[in-house]
N, C-alpha and C positions, 0 to 999 in steps of 0.2 A: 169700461172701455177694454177692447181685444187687445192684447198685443199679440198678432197676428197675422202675418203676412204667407196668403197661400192664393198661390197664383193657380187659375182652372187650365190647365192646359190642352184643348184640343186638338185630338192628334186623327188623323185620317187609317183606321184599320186594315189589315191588310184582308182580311176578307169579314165576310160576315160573324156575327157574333154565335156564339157556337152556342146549342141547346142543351140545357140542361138534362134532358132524356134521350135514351135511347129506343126510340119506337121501332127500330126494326127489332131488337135484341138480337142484335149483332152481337156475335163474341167477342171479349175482350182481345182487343189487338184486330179488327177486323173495322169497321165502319167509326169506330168513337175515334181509332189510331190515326185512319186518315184525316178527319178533320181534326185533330189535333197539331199533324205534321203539315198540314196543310195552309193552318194559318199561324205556323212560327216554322220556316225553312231551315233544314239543318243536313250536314252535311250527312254521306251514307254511313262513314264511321259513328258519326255520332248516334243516329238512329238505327244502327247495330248496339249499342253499346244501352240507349232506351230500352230496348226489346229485352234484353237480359236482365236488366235491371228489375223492369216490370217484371218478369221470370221470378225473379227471386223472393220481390214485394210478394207477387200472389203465393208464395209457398209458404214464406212466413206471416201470412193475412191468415191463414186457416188456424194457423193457432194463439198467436197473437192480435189482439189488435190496432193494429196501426191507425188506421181511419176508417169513419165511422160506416162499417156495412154497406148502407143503401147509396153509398157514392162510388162504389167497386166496379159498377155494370160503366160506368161514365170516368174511370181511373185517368184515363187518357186527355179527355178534354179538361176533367174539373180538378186533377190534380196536375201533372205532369204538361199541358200547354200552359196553365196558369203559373205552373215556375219558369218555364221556359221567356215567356214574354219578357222578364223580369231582363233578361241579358240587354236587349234592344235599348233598356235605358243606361247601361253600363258599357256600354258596347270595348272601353279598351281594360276595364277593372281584371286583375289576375288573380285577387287576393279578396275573397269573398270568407263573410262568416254570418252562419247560418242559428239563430237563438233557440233553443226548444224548437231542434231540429225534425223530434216524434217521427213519424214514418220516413222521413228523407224529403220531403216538401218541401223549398224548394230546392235544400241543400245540394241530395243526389242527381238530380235533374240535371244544376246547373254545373255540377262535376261531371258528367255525362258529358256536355258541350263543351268542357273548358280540357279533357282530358291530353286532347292534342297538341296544345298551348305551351312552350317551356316555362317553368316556373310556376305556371298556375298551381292554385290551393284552395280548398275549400274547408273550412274548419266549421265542425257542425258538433254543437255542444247541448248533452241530453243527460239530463238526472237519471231518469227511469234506465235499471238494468235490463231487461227487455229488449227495449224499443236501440239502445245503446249496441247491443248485441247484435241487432239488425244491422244496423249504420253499419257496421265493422266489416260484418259478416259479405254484405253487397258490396261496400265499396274493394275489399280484396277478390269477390267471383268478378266484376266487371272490370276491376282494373285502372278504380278513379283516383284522382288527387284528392284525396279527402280524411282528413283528420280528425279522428273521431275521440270529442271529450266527454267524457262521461261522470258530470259533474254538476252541479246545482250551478246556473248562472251568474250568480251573485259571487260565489266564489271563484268563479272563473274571471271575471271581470276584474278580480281582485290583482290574482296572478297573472295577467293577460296585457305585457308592454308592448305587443307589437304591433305593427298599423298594418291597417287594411284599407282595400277601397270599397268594397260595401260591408255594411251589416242589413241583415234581413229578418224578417220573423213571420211565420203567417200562423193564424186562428192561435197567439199566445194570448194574449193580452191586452187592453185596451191600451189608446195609444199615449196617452199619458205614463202609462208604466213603461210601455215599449221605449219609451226617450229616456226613461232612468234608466235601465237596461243599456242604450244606444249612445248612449250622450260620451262617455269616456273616447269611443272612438271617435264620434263624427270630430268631436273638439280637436283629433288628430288627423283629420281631412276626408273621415270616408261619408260615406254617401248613405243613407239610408232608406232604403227600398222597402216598402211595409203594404204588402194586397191587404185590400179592406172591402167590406160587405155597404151594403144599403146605409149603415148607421154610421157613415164615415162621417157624416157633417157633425152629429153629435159627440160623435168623439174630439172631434175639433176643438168644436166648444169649448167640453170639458177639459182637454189639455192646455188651451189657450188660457185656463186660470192658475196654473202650474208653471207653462212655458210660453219661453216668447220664441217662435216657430217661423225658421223661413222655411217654406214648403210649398210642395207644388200638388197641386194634383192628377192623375194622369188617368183617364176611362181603360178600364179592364176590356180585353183582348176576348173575355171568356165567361163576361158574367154585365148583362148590360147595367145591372144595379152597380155594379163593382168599381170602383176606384183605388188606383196606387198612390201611399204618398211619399212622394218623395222628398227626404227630408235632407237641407243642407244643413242646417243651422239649429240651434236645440239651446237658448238661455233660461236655466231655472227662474222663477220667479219665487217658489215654493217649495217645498217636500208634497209630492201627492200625493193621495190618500192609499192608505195600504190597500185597498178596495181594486184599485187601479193598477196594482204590482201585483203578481203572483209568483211566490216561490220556487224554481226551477229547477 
């Protein structure tokens, strides 16, 4: 028997589902940008504030890797609208923390829109010295609220009393680990926001013998296989399997 409680949530898109290629080879910042600003509206500072950001990604993409190559030409739709969406379900949250943060997905994004905000923060926490250096590095050229830990999550979670209203994570972990990861705060009221691929039902599944889950699910903005889940509630049932948590 599930203990399982995940409600299908359909929501009416604000435009069409955006394609995963770019058949004109449009340049970056050119055709992928506008259908990305397109179907998540943001104000002009904000989308001054994108444009740099993206600026600094692509300088340090040529020598580091942030993400993975072949998704560069499509930066705009498949990385950068898909963190944006993420606001729409958060819509009054200030206090955003972002897990294996890796290139700024949807960390720097969603400090990009939150910059104008008093109080807003974004706290975006990443092992790898690299990838860490980055985070630092963009959020001081752009100018975001964003707090960069550069530390394995496990131990951050440790040292880490203070409440937020979301935690997020995207392409870390399945989602059963994601809630040991996630579970300290939400038990402190925050919300958890988790984009997921075509294998969302499976993972369900398999978290549902682990945890008992109130969660929603909400169809991606940017990927029609794609679902968010939105997690309010998070009771272990178990310890799940190391297979299902990954070191950060």
């Amino acid at each position: 028997m599930l203990h399982l409680g995940v409600a299908r949530i359909a929501v009416k898109p604000k435009s069409r589902v955006m394609p995963r290629s770019n058949p004109s080879n449009a340049p970056i910042g050119g055709l992928d940008r506008a259908r990305a600003l397109a179907a998540n509206h943001v104000s002009r500072e904000t989308a001054d504030r994108l444009d740099r950001l993206v600026d600094v990604f692509m300088s340090w993409q040529r020598t580091t890797n942030l993400v993975a190559p072949s998704t560069v030409p499509m930066l705009w739709t498949r990385h950068v609208a898909d963190s944006l969406q993420l606001l729409a379900l958060a819509p009054d949250a200030e206090t955003w923390l972002d897990l294996g943060s890796g290139g700024g997905f949807p960390g720097l994004v969603i400090a990009s829109a939150l910059a104008g905000i008093a109080g807003a923060e974004v706290h975006l926490v990443e092992s790898n010295g690299k990838k860490s250096a980055f985070l630092r590095e963009a959020a001081r050229i752009v100018e975001l609220p964003a707090i960069v830990h550069h530390q394995r999550i496990e131990d951050f979670i440790v040292n880490c009393a203070a409440r937020v209203d979301v935690v997020t994570a995207r392409a870390l972990a399945p989602l059963a680990g994601l809630l040991t990861y996630a579970r300290p705060f939400i038990e402190r009221g925050a919300q958890g926001l988790f984009p997921k691929g075509q294998d969302v039902e499976a993972e369900l599944t398999q978290a549902s013998k682990y945890w008992n889950i109130g969660a929603a699910l909400v169809p991606s903005r940017t990927d029609p296989r794609g679902r968010i889940v939105v997690v309010r509630r998070a009771e272990r049932w178990t310890a799940a399997p190391e297979s299902d948590v990954i070191s950060r």
